[in-house]
Every structure is written in C-alpha cells, then in structure tokens.
MIMARFI-304829 format. One line per 10 residues: number of its first residue (from 1); for each residue y, x, z of C-alpha. Coordinates in pm, 1 decimal. Example, Ala and Ser with C-alpha at 12.3 -4.5 7.8 and 13.67 -1.06 7.14 Angstrom:
BEGIN
1 = -450.0:1230.0:780.0 ~ -106.0:1367.0:714.0
This chain:
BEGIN
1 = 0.0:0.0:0.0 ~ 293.2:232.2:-78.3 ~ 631.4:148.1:16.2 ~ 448.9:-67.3:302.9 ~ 548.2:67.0:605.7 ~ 209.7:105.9:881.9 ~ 363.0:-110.3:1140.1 ~ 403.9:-399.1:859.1 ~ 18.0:-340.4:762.3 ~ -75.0:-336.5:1107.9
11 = 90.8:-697.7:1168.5 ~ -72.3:-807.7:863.6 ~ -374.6:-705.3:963.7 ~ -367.3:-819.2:1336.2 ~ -262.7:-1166.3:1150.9 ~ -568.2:-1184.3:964.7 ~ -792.6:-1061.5:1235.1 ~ -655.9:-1303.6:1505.9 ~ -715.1:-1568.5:1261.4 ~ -1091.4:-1494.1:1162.9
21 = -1178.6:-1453.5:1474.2 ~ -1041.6:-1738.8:1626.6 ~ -1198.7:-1937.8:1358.8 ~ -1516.3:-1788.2:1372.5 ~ -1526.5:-1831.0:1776.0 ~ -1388.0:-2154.7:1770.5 ~ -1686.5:-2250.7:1537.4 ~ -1943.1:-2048.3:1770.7 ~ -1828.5:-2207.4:2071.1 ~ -1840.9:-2605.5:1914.5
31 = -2194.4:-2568.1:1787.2 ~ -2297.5:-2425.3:2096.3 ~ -2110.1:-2574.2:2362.8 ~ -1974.3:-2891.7:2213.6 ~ -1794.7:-3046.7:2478.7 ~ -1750.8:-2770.4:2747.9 ~ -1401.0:-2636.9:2606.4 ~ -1069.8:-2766.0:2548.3 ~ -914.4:-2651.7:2166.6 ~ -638.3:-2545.0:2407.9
41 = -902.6:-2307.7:2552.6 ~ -1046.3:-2207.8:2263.1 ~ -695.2:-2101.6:2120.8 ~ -632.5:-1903.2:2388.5 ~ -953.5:-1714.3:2424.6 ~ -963.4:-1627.6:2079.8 ~ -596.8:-1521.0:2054.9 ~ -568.4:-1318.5:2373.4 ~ -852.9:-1058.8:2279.8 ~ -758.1:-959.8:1972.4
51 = -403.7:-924.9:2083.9 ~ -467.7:-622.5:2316.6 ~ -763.2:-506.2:2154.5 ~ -626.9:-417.2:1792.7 ~ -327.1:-198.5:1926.9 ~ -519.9:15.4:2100.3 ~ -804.6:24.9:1792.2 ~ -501.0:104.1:1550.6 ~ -312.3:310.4:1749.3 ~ -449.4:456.0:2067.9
61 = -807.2:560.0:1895.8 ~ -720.1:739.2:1599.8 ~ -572.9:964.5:1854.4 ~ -936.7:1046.6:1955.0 ~ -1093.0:1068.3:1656.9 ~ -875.2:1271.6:1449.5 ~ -1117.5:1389.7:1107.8 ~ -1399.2:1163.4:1236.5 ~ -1332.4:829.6:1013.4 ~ -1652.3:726.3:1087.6
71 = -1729.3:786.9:1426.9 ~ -1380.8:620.9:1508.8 ~ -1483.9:310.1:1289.3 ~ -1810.2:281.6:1475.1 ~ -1680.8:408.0:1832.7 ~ -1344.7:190.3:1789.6 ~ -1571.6:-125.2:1687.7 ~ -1805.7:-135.4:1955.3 ~ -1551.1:-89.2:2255.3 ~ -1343.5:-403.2:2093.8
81 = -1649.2:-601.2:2048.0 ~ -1752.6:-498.7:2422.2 ~ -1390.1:-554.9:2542.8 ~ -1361.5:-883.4:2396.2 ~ -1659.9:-1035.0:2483.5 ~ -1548.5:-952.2:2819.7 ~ -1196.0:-1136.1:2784.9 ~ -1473.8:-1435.5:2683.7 ~ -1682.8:-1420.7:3008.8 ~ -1394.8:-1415.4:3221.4
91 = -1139.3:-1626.8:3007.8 ~ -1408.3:-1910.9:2961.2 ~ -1728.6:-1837.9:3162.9 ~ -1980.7:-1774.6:2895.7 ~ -2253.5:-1574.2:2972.0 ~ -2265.2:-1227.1:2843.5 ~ -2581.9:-1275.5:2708.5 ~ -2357.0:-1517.4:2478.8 ~ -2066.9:-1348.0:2454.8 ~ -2128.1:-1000.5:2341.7
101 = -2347.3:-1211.6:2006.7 ~ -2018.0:-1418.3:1966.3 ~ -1788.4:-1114.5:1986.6 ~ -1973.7:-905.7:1761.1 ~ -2031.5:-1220.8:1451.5 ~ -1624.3:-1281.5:1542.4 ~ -1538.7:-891.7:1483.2 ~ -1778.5:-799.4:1249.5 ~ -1631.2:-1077.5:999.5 ~ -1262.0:-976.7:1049.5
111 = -1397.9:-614.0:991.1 ~ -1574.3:-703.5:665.1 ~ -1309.8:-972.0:551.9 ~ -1062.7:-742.7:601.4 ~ -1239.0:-427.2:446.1 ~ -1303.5:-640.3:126.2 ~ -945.9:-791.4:137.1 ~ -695.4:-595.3:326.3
C-alpha cells in the first residue's frame, strides 16, 4: 500500500478484524448457547478482545521478533487467540474448554480473511 501510512493500515485492519470476529463469535455463541447471552453481551465480548489484543500483535511483537516473520506470525497468533479466549471466560463465563475453540475459529478467519484481502 504505498502512500498508506502504517497507522492508517493498522486501523483498517483492526476494523476488519473486530468485525470478523465479532461476527464469527456472535454466530459461535447463538448456535451454541442460544439464549444464554444478550446481543449487548455479545457486542461487547467480541469488541473488547480484539481491541487490546491487535496493538500489542502489531506493534509491541514485531519488537520481539525482528527477522523472524514466521515465528512472530505463529508466536503473535497463539498468545491473541490464548488472550482472547480469556477476555471470553471472564467477560461471559464460557468454559475454556469452549473458549479457546471459539477464539481460535474467530482469529484464524480474520487472519485468513485478512491475508487473502488486506
């Protein structure tokens, strides 16, 4: 994207992710637990995470990392999918068991969306 400055890309990109995500959880959470969340709830638990996750992804990691694209990719993926599905145990009560699954279908679609579109 030349001429587009990082922080605009970033903001496009947290856009997109927030909004896969939050579809893709809100759809997880209504097929399996129809009636035990508010949309209200659901809004917020799927906004929340990927508003302090994605900073620190874009920002903080690469820090780390530095000539490593890959292991950052991988490394940087799994503590937001961990780190999220913790914001969904404690935001909403789900189980762990259920939501590290619904973390990782929720980031591994904004991470492929967004690698095929972005």
């Amino acid at each position: 994207m030349s001429g587009t400055s990082y922080e605009a890309v970033f903001l496009s990109s947290l856009l997109f992710t927030v909004f896969v995500e939050l579809c893709v959880l809100y759809l997880l959470i209504r097929i399996r637990h129809p009636k035990a969340y508010s949309p209200s709830q659901i809004l917020f638990a799927g906004i929340l995470p990927s508003l302090t996750t994605l900073p620190y992804l874009w920002f903080i990691l690469p820090l780390f990392f530095i000539g490593h694209h890959t292991l950052y990719v991988w490394s940087g993926e799994t503590f937001v999918t961990v780190i999220e599905a913790l914001f969904l145990w404690h935001l909403l009560g789900i189980r762990i068991r259920l939501a590290l699954p619904y973390s990782l279908v929720a980031n591994g679609a904004s991470f492929g969306l967004g690698y095929l579109f972005i």
